[in-house]
N, CA, C and O atoms as a Maestro MAE file, in Angstrom:
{
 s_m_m2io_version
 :::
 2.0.0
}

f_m_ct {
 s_m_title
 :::
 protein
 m_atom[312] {
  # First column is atom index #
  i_m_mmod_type
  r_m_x_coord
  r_m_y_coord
  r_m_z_coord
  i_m_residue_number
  s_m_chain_name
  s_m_pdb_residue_name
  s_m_pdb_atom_name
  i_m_atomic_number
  :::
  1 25 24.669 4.103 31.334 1 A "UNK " " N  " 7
  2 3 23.509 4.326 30.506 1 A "UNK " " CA " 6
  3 2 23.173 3.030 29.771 1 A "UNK " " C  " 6
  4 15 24.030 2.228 29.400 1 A "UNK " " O  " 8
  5 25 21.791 2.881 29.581 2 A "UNK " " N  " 7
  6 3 21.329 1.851 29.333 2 A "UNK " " CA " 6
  7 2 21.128 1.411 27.519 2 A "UNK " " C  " 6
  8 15 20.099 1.890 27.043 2 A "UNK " " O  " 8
  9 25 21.904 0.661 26.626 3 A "UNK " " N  " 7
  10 3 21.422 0.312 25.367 3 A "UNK " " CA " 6
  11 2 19.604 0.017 25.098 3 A "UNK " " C  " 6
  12 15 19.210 -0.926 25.785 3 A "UNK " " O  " 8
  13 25 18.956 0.402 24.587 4 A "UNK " " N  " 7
  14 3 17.570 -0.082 24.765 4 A "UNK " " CA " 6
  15 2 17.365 -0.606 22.992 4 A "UNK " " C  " 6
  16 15 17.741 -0.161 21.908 4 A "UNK " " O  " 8
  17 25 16.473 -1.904 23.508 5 A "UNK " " N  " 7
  18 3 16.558 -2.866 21.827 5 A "UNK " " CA " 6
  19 2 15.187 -3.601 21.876 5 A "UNK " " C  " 6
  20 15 15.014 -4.627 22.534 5 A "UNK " " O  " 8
  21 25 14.447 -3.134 21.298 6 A "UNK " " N  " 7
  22 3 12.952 -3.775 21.584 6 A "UNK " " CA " 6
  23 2 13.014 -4.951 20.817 6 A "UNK " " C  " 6
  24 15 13.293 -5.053 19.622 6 A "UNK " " O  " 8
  25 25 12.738 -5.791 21.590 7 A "UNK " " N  " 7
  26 3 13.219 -7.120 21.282 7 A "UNK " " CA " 6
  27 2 11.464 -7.642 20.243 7 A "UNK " " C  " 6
  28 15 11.546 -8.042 19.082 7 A "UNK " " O  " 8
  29 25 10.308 -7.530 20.858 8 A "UNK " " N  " 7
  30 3 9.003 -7.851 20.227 8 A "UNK " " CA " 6
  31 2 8.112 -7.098 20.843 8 A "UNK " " C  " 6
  32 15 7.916 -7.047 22.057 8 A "UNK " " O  " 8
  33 25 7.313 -6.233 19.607 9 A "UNK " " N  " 7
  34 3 5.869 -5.516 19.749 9 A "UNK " " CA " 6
  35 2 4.468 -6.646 19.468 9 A "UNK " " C  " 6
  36 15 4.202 -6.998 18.319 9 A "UNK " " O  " 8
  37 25 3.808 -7.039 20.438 10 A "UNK " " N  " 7
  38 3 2.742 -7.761 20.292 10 A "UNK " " CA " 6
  39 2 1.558 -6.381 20.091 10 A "UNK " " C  " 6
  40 15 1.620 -5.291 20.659 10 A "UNK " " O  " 8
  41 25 0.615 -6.809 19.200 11 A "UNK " " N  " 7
  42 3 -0.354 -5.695 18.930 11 A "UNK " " CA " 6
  43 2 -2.068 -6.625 19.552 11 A "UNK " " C  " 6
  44 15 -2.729 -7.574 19.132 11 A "UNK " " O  " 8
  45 25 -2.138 -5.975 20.348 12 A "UNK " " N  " 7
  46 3 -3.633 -6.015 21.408 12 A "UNK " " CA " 6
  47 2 -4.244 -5.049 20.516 12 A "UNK " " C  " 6
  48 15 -4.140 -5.896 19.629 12 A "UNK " " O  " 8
  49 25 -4.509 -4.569 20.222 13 A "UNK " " N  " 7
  50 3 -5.463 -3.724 18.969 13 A "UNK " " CA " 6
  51 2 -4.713 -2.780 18.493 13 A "UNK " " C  " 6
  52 15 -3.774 -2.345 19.160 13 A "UNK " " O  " 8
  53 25 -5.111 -2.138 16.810 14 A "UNK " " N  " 7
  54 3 -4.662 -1.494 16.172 14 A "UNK " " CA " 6
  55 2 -3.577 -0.051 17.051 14 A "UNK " " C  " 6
  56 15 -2.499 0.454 16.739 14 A "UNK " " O  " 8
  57 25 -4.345 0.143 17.978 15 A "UNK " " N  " 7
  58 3 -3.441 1.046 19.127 15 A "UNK " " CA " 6
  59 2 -3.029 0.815 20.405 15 A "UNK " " C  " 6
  60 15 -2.661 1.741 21.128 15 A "UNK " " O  " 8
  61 25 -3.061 -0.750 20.897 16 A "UNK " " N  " 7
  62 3 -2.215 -0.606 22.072 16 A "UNK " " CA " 6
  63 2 -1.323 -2.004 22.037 16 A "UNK " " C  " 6
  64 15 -1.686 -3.176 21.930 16 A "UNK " " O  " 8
  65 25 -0.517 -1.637 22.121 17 A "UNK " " N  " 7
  66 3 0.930 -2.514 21.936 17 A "UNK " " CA " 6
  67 2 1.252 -3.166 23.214 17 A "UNK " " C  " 6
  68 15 0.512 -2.743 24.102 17 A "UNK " " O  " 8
  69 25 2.147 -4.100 23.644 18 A "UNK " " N  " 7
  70 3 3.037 -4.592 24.761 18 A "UNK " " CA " 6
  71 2 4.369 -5.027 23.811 18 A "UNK " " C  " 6
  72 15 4.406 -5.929 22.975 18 A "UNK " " O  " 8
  73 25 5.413 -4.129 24.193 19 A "UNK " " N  " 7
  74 3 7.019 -4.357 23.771 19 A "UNK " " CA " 6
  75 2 7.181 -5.049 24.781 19 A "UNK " " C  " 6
  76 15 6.721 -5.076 25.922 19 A "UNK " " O  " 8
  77 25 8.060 -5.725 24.071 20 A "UNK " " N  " 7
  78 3 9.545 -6.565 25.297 20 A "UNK " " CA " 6
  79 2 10.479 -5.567 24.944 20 A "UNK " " C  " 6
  80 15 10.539 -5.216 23.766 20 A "UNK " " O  " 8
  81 25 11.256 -5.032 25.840 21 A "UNK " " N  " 7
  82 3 12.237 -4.370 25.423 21 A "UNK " " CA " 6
  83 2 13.690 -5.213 26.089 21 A "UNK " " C  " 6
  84 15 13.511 -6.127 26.894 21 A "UNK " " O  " 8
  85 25 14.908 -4.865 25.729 22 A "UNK " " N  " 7
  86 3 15.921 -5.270 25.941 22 A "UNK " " CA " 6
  87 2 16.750 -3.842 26.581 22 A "UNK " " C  " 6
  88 15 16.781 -2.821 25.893 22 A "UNK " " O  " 8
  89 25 17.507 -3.892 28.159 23 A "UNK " " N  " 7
  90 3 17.968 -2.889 28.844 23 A "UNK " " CA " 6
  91 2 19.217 -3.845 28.949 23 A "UNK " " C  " 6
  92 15 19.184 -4.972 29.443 23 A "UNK " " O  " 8
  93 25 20.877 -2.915 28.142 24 A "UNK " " N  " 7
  94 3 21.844 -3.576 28.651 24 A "UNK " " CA " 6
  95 2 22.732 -2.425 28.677 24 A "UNK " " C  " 6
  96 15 22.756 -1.487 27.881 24 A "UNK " " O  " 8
  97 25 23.409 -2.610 29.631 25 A "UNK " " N  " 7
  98 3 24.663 -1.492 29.780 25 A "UNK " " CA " 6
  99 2 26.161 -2.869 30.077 25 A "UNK " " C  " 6
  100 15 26.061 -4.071 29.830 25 A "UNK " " O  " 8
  101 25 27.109 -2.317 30.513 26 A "UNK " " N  " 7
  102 3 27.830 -3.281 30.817 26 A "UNK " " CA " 6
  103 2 28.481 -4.209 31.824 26 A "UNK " " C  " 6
  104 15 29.427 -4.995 31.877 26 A "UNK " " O  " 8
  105 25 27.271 -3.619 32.791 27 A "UNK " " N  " 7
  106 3 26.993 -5.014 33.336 27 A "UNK " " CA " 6
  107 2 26.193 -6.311 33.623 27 A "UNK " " C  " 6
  108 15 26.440 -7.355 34.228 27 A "UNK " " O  " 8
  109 25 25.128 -5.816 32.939 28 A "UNK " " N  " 7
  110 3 23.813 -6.806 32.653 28 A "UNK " " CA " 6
  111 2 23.010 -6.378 31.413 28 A "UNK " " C  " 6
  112 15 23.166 -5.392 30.693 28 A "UNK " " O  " 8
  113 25 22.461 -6.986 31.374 29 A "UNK " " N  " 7
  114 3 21.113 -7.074 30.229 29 A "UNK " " CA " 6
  115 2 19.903 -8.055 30.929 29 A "UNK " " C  " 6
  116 15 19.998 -9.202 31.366 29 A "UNK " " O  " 8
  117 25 18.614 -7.050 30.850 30 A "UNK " " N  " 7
  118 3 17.818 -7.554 31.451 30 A "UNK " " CA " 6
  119 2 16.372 -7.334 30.859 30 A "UNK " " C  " 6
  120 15 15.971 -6.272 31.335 30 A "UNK " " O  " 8
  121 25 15.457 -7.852 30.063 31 A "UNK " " N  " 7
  122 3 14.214 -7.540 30.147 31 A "UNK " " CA " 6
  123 2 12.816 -6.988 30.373 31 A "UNK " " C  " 6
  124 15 12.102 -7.756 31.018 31 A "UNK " " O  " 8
  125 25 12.321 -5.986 30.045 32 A "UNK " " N  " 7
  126 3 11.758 -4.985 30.927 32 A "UNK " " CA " 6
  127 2 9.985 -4.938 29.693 32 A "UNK " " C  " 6
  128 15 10.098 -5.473 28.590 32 A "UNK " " O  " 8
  129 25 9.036 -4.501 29.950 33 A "UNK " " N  " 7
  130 3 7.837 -4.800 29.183 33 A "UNK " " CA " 6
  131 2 7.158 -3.382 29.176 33 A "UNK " " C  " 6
  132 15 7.407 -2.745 30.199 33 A "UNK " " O  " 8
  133 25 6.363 -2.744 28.266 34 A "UNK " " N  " 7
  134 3 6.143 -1.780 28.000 34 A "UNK " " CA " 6
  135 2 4.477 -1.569 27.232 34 A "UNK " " C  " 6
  136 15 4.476 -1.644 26.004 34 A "UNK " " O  " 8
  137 25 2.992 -1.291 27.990 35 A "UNK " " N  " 7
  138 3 2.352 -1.341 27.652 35 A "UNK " " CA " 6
  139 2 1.429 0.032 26.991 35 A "UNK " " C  " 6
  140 15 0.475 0.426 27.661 35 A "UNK " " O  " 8
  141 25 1.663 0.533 26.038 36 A "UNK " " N  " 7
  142 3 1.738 1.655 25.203 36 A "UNK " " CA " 6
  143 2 0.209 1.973 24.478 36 A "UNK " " C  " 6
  144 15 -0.181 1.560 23.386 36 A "UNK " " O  " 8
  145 25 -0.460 2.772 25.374 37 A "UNK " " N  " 7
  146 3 -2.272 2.769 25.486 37 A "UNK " " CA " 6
  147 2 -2.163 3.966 24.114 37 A "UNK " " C  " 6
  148 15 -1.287 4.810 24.305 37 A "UNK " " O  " 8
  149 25 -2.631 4.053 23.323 38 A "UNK " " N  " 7
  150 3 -2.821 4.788 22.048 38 A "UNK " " CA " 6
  151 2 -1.517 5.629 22.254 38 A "UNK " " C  " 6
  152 15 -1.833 6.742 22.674 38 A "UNK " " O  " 8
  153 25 -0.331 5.508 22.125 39 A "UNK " " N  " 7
  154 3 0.783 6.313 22.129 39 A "UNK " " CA " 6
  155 2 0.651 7.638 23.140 39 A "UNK " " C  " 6
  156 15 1.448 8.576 23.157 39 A "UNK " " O  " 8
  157 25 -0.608 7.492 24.026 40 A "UNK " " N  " 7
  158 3 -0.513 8.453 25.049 40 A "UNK " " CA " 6
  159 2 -0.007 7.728 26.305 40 A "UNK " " C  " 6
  160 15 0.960 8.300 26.808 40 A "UNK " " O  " 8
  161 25 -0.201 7.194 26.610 41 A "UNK " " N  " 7
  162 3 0.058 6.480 28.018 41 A "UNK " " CA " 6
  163 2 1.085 4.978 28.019 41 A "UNK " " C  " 6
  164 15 1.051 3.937 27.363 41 A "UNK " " O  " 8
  165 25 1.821 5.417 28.931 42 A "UNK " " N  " 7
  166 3 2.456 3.962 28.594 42 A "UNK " " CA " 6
  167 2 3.207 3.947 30.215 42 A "UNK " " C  " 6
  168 15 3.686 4.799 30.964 42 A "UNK " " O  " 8
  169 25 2.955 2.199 30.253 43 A "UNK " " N  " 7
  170 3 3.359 1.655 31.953 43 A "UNK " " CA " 6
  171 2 4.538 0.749 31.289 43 A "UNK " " C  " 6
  172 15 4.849 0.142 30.264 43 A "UNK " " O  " 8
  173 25 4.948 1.071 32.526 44 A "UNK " " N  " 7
  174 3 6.266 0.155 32.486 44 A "UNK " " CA " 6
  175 2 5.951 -1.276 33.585 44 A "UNK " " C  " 6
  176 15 5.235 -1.307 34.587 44 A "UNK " " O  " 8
  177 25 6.504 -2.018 33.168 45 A "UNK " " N  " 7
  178 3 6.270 -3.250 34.009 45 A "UNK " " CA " 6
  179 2 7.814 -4.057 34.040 45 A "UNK " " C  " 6
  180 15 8.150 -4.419 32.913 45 A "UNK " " O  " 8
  181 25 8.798 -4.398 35.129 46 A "UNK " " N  " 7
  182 3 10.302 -5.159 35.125 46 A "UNK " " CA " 6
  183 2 10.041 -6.327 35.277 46 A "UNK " " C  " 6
  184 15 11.106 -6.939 35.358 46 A "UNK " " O  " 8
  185 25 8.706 -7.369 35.411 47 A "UNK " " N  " 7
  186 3 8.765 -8.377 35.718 47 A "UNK " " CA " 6
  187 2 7.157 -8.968 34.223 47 A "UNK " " C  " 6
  188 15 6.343 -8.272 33.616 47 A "UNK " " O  " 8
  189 25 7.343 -10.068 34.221 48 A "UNK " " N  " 7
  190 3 6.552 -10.473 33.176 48 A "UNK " " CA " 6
  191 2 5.196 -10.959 34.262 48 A "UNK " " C  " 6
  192 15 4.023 -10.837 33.909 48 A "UNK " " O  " 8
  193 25 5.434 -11.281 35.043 49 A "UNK " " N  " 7
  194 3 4.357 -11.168 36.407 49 A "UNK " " CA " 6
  195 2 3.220 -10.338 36.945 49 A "UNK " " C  " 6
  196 15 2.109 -10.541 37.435 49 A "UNK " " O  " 8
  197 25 3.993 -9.309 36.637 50 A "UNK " " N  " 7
  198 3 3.252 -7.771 36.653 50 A "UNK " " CA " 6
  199 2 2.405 -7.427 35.808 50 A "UNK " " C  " 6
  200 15 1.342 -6.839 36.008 50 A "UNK " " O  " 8
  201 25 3.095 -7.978 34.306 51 A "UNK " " N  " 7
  202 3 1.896 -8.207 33.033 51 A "UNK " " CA " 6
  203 2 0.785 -8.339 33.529 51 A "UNK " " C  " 6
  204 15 -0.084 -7.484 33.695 51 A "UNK " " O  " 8
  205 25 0.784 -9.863 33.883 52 A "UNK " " N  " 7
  206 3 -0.186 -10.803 33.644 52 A "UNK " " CA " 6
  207 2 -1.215 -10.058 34.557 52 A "UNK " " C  " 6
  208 15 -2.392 -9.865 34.250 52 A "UNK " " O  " 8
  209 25 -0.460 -9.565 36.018 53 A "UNK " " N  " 7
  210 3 -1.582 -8.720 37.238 53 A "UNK " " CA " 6
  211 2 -2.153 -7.331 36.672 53 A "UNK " " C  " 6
  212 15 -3.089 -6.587 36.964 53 A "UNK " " O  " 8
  213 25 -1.285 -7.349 35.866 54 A "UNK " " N  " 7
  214 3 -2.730 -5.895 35.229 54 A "UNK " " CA " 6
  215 2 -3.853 -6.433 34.563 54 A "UNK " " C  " 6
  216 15 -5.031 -6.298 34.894 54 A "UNK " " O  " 8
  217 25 -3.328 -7.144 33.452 55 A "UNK " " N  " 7
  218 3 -4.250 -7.640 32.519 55 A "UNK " " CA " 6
  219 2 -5.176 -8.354 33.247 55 A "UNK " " C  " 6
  220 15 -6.344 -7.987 33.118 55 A "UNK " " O  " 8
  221 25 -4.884 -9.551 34.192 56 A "UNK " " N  " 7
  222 3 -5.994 -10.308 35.054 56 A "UNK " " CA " 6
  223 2 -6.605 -9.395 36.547 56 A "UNK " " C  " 6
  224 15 -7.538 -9.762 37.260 56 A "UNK " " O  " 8
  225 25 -5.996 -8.488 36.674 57 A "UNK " " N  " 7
  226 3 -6.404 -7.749 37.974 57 A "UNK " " CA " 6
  227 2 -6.699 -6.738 38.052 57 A "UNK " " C  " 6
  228 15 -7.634 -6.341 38.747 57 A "UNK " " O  " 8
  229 25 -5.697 -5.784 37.085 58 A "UNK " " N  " 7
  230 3 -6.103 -4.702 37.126 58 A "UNK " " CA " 6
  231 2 -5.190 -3.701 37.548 58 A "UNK " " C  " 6
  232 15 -5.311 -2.509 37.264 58 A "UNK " " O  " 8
  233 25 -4.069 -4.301 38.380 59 A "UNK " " N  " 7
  234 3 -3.453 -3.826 39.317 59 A "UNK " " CA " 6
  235 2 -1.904 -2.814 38.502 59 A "UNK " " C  " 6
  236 15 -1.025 -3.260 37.765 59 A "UNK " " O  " 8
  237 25 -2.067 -1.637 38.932 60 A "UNK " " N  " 7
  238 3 -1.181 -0.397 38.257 60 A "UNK " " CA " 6
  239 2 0.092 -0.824 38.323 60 A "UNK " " C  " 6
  240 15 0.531 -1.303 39.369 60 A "UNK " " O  " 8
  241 25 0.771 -0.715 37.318 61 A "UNK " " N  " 7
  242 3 2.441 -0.426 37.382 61 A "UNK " " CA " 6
  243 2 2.898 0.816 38.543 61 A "UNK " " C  " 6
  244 15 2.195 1.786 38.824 61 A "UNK " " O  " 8
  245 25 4.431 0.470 39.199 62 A "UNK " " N  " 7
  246 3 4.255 1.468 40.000 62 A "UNK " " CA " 6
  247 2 4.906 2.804 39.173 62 A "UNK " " C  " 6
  248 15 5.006 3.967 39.564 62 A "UNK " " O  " 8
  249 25 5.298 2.215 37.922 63 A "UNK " " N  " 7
  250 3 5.861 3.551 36.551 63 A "UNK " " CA " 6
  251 2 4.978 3.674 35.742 63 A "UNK " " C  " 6
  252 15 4.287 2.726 35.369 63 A "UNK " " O  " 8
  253 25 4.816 5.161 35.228 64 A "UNK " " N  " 7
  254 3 3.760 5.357 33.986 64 A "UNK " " CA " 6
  255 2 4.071 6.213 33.635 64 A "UNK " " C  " 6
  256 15 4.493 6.961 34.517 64 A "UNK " " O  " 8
  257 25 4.114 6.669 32.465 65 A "UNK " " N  " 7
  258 3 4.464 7.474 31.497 65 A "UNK " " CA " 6
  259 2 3.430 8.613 30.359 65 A "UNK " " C  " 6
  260 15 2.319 8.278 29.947 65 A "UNK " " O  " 8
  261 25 3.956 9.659 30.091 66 A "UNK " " N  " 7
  262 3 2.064 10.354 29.636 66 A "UNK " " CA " 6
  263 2 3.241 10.581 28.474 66 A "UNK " " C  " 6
  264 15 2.577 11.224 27.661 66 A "UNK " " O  " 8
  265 25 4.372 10.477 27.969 67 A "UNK " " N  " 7
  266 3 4.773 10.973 26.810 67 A "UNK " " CA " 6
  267 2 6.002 9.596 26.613 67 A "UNK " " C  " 6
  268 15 6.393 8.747 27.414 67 A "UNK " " O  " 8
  269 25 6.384 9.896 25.021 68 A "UNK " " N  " 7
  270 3 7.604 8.794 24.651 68 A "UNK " " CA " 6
  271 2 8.768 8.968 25.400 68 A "UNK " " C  " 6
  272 15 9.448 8.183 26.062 68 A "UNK " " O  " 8
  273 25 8.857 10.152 25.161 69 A "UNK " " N  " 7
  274 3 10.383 10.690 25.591 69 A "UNK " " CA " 6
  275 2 10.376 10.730 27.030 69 A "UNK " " C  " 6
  276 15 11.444 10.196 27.328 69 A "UNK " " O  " 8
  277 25 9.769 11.066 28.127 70 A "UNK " " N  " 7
  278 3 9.349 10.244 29.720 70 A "UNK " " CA " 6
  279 2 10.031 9.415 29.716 70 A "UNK " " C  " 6
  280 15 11.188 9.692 30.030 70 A "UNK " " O  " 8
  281 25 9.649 7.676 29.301 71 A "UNK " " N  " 7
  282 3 9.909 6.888 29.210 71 A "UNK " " CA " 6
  283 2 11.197 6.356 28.764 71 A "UNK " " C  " 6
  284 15 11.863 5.531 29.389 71 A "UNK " " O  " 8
  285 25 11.536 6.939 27.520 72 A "UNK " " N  " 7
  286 3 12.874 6.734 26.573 72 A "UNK " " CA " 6
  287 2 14.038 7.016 28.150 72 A "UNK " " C  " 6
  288 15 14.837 6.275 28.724 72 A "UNK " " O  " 8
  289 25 13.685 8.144 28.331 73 A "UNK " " N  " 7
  290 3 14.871 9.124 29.445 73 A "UNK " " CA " 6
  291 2 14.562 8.196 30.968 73 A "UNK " " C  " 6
  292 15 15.381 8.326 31.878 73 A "UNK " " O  " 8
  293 25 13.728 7.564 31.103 74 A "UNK " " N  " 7
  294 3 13.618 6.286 32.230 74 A "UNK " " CA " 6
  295 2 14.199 5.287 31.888 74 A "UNK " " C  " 6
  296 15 14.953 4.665 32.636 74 A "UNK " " O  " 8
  297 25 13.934 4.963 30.673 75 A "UNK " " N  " 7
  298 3 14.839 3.385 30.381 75 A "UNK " " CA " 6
  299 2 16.086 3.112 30.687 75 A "UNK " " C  " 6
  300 15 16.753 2.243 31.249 75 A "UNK " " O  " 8
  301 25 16.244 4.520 29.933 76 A "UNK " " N  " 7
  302 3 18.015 4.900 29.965 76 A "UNK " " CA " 6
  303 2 18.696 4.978 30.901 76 A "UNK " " C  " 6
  304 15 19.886 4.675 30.809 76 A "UNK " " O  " 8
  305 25 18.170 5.388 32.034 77 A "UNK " " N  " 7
  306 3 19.056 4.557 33.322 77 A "UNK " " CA " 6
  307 2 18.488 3.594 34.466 77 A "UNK " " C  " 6
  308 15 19.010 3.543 35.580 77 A "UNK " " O  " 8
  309 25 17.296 2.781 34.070 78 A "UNK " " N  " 7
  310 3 16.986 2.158 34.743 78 A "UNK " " CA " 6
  311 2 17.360 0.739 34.890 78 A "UNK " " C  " 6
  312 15 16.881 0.065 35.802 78 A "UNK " " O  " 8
  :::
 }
 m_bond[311] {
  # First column is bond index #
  i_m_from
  i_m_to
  i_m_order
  :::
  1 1 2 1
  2 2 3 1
  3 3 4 2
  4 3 5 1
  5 5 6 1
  6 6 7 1
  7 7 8 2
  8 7 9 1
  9 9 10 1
  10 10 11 1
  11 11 12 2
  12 11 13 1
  13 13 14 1
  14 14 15 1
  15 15 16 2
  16 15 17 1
  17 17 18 1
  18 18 19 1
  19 19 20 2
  20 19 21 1
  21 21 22 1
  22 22 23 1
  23 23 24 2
  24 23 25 1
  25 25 26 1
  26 26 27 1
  27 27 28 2
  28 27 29 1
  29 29 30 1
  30 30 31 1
  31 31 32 2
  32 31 33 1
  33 33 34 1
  34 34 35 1
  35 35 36 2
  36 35 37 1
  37 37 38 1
  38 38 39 1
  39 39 40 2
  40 39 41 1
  41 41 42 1
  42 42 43 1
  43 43 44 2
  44 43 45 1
  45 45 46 1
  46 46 47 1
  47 47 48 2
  48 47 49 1
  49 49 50 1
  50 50 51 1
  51 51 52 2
  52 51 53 1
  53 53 54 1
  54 54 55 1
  55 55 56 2
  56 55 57 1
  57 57 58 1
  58 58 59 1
  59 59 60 2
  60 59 61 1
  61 61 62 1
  62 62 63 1
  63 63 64 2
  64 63 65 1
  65 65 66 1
  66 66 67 1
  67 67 68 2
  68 67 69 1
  69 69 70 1
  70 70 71 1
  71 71 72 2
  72 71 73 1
  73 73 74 1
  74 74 75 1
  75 75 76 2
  76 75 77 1
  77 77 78 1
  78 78 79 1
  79 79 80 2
  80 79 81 1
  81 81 82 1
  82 82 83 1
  83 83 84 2
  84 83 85 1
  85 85 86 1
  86 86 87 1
  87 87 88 2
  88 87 89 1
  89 89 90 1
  90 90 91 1
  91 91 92 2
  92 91 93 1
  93 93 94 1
  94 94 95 1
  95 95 96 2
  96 95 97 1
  97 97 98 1
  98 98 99 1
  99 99 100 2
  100 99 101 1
  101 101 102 1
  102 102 103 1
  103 103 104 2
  104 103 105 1
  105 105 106 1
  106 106 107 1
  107 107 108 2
  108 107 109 1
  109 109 110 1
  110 110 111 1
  111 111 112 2
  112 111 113 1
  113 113 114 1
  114 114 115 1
  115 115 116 2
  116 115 117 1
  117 117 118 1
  118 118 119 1
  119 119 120 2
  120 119 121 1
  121 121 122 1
  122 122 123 1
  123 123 124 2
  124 123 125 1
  125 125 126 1
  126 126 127 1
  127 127 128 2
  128 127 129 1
  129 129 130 1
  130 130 131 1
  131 131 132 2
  132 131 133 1
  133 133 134 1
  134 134 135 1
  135 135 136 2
  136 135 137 1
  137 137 138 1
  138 138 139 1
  139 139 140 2
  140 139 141 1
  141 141 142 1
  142 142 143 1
  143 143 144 2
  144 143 145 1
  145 145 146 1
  146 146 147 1
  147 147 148 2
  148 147 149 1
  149 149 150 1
  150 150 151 1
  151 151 152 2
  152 151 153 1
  153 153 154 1
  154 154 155 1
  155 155 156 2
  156 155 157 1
  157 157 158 1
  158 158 159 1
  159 159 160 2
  160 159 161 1
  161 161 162 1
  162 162 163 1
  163 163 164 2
  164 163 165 1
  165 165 166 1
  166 166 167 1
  167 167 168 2
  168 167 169 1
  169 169 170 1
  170 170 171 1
  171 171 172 2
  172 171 173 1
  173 173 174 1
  174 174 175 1
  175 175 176 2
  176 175 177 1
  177 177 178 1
  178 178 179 1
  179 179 180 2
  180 179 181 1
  181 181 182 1
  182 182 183 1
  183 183 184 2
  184 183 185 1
  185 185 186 1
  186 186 187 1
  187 187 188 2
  188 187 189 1
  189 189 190 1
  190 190 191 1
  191 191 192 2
  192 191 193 1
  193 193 194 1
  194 194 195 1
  195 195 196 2
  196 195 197 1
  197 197 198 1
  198 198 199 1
  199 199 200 2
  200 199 201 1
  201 201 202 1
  202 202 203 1
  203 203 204 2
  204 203 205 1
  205 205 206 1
  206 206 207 1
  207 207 208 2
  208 207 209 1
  209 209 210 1
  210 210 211 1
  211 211 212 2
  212 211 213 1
  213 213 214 1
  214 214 215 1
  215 215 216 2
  216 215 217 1
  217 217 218 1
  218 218 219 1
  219 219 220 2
  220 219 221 1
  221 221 222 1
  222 222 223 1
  223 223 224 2
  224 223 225 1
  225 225 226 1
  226 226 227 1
  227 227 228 2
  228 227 229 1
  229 229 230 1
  230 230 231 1
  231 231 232 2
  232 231 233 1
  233 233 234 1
  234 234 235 1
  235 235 236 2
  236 235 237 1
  237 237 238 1
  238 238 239 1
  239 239 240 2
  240 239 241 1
  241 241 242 1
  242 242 243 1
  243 243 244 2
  244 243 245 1
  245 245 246 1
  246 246 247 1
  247 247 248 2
  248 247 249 1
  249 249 250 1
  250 250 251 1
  251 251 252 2
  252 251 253 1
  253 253 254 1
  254 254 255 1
  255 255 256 2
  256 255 257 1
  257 257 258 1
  258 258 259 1
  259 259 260 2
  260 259 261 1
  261 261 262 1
  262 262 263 1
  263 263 264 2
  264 263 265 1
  265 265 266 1
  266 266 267 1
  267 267 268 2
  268 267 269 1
  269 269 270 1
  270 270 271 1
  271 271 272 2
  272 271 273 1
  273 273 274 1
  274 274 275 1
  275 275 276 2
  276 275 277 1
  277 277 278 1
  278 278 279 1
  279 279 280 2
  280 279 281 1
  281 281 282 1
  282 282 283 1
  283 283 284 2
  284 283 285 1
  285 285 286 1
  286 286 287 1
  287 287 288 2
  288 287 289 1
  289 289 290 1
  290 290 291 1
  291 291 292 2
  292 291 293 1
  293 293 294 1
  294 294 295 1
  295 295 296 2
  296 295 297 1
  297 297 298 1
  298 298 299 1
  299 299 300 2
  300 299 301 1
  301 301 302 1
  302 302 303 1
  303 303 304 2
  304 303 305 1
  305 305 306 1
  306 306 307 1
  307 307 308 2
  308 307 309 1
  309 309 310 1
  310 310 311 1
  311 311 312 2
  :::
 }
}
């Protein structure tokens, strides 16, 4: 199971966020990004690459999330 430690919330407007989050269990720790559309919707993205292709492209995460706890219970063993 995965420790989860949000490392930085950048705020894109009063309601939509991008976390860095921090995923470590004991054998790695690895980086993972979290784009959180008015606390309803939120994509997951594992590469900082993927960011940039939504924001410049458009192009969907292949994870998405319609609630917190979705997500929380994905992190946790991903």
């Amino acid at each position: 199971m995965n420790k989860i430690t949000v490392i930085n919330t950048e705020y894109i407007t009063a309601s939509r966020t991008l976390e860095i989050i921090a995923l470590e269990n004991s054998r790695r720790r690895r980086c993972v990004f979290v784009y959180n559309y008015e606390g309803t919707h939120f994509r997951f993205f594992d590469t900082l690459r993927s960011v940039f292709e939504f924001f410049e492209k458009g192009q969907e995460p292949s994870h998405s999330f319609n609630s917190e706890p979705e997500l929380d219970s994905y992190l946790k063993y991903y």
